[in-house]
C-alpha positions as CSV (number, residue, x, y, z in Angstrom):
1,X,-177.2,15.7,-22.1
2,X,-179.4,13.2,-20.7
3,X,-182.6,13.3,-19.3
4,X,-181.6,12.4,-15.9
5,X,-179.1,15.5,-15.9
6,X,-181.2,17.7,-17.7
7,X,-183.9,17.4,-14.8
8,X,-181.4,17.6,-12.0
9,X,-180.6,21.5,-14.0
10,X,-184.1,22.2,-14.1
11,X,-184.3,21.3,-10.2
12,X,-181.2,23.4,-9.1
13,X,-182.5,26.4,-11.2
14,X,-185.8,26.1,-9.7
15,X,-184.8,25.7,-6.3
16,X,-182.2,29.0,-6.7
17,X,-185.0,30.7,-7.8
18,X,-187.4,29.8,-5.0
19,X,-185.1,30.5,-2.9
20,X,-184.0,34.0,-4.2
21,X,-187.8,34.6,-4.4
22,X,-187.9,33.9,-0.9
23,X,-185.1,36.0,0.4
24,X,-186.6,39.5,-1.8
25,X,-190.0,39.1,0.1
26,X,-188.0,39.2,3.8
27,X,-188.7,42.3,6.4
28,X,-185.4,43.9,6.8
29,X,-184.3,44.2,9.9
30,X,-182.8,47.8,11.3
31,X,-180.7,49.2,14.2
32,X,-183.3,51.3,16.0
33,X,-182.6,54.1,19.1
34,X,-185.0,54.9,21.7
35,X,-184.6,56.7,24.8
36,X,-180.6,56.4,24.1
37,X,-180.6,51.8,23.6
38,X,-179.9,50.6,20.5
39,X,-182.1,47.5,19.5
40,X,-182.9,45.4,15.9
41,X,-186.3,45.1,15.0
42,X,-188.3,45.2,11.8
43,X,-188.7,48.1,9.5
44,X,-189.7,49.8,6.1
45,X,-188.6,52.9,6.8
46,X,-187.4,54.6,3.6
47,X,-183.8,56.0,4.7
48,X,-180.7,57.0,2.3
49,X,-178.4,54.6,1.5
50,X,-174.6,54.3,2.3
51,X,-172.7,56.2,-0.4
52,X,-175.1,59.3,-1.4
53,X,-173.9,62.5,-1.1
54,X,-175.5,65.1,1.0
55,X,-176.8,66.9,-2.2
56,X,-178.7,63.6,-3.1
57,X,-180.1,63.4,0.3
58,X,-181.7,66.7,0.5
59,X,-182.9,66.0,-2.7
60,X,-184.6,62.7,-2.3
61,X,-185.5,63.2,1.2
62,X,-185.9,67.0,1.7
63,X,-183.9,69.5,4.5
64,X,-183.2,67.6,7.6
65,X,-185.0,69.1,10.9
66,X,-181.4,69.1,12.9
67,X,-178.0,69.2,11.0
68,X,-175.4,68.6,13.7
69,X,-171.8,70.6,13.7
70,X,-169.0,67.6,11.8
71,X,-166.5,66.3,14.6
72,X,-163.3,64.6,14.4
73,X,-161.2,63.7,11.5
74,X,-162.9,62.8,8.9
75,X,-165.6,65.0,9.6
76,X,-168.1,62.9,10.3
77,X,-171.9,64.9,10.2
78,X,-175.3,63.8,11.7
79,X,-178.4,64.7,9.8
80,X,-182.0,64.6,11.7
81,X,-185.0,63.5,10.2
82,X,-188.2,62.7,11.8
83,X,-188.2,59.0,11.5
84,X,-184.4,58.4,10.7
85,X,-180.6,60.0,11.3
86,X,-177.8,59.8,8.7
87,X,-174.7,59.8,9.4
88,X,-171.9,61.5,6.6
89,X,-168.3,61.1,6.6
90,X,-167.2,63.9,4.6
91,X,-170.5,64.3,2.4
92,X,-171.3,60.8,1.7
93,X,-173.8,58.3,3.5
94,X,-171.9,56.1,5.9
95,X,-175.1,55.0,7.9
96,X,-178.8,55.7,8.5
97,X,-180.2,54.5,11.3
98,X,-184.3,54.5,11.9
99,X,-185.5,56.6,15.4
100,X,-188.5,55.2,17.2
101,X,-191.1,57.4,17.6
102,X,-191.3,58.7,21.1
């Protein structure tokens, strides 16, 4: 390998890393209801993620304040927490989606 090459490595790693870097240390952005619109702003909210099962939920994030009746085929089941709402199809996470405080 020459030197010429060898450097041109060292820059493509180092760039893929910067640039990896860069994208872990980005605000995620998250679909956010209030007063009935939907909008995408910032947010940190900690919220389950798509694929836990109910159990894990309750587990990691205690008993919801509002668990609504399943509807439709598959049952798909809203959850109520105080600063979030998960949606289940069946008893897994399909979506959480962060509430603005009113």
């Amino acid at each position: 390998m020459t030197v010429k090459s060898s450097f041109a490595l060292s820059l493509a790693a180092g760039l893929s890393a910067l640039i990896i870097g860069a994208h872990a240390g980005t605000a995620r952005s998250e679909t956010i209801v209030t007063d009935d619109q939907v909008s995408v702003i910032p947010s940190d909210v900690a919220r389950p993620a798509a694929g836990m099962t109910m159990q894990k939920v309750e587990e990691k994030f205690g008993a919801p304040a509002e668990r609504h009746v399943a509807v439709g085929t598959p049952a798909i089941t809203r959850w109520d927490y105080q600063n979030f709402a998960v949606f289940f199809e069946n008893d897994r996470v399909i979506h959480a989606v962060v509430v603005a405080a009113s």
